[in-house]
N, C-alpha and C positions, 0 to 999 in steps of 0.2 A: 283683820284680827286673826290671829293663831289658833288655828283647831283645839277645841276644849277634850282632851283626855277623861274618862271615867275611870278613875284604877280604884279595885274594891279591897279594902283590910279593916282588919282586926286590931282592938286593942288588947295591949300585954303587959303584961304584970313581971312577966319572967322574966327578968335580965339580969344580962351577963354573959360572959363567954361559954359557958356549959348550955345555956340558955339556949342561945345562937344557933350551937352545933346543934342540940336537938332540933330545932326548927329545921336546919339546912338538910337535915337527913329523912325528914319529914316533906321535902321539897316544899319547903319556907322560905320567902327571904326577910330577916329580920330589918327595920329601918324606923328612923326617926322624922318626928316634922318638929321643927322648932322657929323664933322669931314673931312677930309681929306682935312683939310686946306680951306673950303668953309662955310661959312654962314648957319646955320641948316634954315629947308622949313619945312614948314606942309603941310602936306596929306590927305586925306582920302582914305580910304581901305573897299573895298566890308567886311562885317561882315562875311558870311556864306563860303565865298573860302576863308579867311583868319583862321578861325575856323578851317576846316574841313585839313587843310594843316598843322598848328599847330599841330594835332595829329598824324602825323606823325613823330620820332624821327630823321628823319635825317633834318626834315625843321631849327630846334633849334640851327645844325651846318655845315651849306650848306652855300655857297654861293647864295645871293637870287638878279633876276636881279628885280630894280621897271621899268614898262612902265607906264609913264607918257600919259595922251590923247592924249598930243601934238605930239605924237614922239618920245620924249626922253627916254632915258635908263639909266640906273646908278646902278652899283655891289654894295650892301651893303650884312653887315651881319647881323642878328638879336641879339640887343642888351640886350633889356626888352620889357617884353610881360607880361602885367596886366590883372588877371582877375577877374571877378564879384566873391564875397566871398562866393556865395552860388550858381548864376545862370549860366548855360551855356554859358557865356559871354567875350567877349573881347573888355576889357573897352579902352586901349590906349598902344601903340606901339612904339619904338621906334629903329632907323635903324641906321648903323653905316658905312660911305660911306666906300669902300676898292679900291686900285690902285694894277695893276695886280703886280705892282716892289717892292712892299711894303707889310713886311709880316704882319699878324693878329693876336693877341692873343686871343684865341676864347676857350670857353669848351666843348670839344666832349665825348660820351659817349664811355662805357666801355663794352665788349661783351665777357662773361667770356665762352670759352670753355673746352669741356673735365675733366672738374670736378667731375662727375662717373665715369669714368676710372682710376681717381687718383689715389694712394694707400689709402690717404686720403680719396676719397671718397667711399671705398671699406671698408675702416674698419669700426668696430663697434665700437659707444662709441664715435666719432670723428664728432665734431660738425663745417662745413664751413661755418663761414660768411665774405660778403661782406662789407670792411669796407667803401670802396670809389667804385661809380659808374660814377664817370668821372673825368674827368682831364684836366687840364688845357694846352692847347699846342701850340705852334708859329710856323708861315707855311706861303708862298706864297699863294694865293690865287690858283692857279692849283697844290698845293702841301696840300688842305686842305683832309684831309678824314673825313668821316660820323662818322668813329668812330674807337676803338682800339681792337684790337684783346686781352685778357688774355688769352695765352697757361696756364692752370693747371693741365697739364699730369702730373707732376713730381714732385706734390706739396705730401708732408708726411708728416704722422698726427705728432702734433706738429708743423708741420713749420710752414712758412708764404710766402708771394710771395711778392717783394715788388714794388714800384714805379721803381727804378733803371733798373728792370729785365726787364722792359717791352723793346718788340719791334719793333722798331719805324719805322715809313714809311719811303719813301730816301725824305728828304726835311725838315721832322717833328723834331722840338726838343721840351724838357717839363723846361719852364723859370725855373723851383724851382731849380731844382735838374741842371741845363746845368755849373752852375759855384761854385757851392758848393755842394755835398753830405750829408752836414749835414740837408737838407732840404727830405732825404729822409723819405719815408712815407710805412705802411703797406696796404697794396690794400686789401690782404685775407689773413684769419689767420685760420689755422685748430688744433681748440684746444679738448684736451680732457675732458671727462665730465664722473662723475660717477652715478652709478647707487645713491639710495636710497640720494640724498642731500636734496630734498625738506622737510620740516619742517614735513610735513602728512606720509609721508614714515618714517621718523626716529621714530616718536613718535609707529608709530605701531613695529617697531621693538624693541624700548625698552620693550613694552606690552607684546609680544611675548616671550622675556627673563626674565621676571621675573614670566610669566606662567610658565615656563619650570624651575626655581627656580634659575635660573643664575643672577648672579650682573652685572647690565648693568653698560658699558664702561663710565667711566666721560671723560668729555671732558678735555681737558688741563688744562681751566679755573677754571672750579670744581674741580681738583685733586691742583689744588696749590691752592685752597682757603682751601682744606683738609689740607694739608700742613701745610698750616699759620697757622690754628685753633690749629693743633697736637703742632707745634713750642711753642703757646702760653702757651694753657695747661701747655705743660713740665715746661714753664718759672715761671708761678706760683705754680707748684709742688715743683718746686727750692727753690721756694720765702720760700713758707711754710715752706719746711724741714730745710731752711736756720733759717728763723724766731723763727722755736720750739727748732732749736738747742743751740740757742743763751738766750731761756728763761732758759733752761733748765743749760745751765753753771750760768746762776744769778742765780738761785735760791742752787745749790750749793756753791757757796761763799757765800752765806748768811749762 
């Protein structure tokens, strides 16, 4: 189960955009919790423990409890979290109530293991990237995890690992893929790559072959544009020989 968060706020009465900005210059962050069949409430949330908890990865798919001043408590999970476009900031929040009997569809991230041990990541030439860094997955609230294991021991160059292979906590299932497979997805793909493709490499190796007086390689494209030209040629050599041959019978009848 997912570390349980304590984040401490306040209820508010004040809303609105004028609202807001007070709170923010007040170093507030204004935020709602709404869902599980109740009336959404505004909040406000200390800036600097909601900040500084934010950065940590497992707060974005934890169960988080709010304490209310009064007393009250209420599991939500964190739905959207807005921030300032340039400044250190967290402009407004919003929380999604949860019931312990009732499961979540939440996104939790992705923890790729053992990917230098691979075979894959042992060869040369074999480039791993991550295509997806988390995923989507449904859970009881004491069946949520921080996050997902990817085993890539036994990933080889060329393959790929996929959404399907993963494996899942006892509780966890992934909505895409739980009732169709056609929704499956590549997580990592370990493709191969050659040497000399960039545009800067080829061109000096042409350079190089025609120092050494060799006829650099055409590419497909240039050998069938060779082609057409050669095709064409001949068809007007045809034309010609055809044409003089045919002057040359008129002028014997005459």
């Amino acid at each position: 189960m997912s570390k349980i968060y304590k984040v401490p706020a306040e209820v508010r009465e004040d809303v609105g955009k004028g609202a807001s900005r007070r709170l923010r210059h007040a170093n507030k962050v204004p935020a709602v919790v709404y869902g599980g069949g109740r009336d959404p409430v505004s909040l406000t949330l200390e800036h600097d423990f909601l900040f500084h908890a934010s950065e940590e990865e497992a707060f974005h798919a934890s169960i988080l409890e709010l304490k209310v001043g009064d007393g009250r408590k209420q599991k939500v999970v964190l739905r959207d979290l807005q921030r300032h476009p340039y400044k250190p900031r967290i402009m407004h929040v919003d929380f999604l109530r949860v019931k312990d009997d009732q499961e979540i569809r939440i996104s939790v991230p992705l923890h790729f293991v053992n990917e230098d041990s691979s075979p894959a990541g042992k060869k040369g030439g074999v480039v791993i990237s991550h295509m997806v860094t988390e995923v989507e997955i449904s859970a009881l609230p004491k069946n949520l995890p921080e996050y997902i294991e990817v085993d890539l021991g036994d990933l080889e160059p060329g393959g790929a690992f996929m959404l399907s292979e993963l494996k899942l906590p006892e509780g966890v299932t992934i909505p895409a893929i739980a009732h169709d497979e056609e929704f499956d997805q590549t997580l990592v793909s370990a493709v191969f790559v050659r040497a000399g493709q960039g545009t800067g490499e080829l061109a000096a190796e042409a350079d190089a072959a025609l120092a050494e007086g060799a006829e650099p390689e055409l590419a497909d494209e240039e050998a069938a544009e060779d082609v057409e030209g050669e095709e064409s040629e001949d068809g007007d050599a045809d034309g010609d020989a055809e044409g003089k041959s045919d002057d040359e019978d008129k002028d014997k009848s005459e």
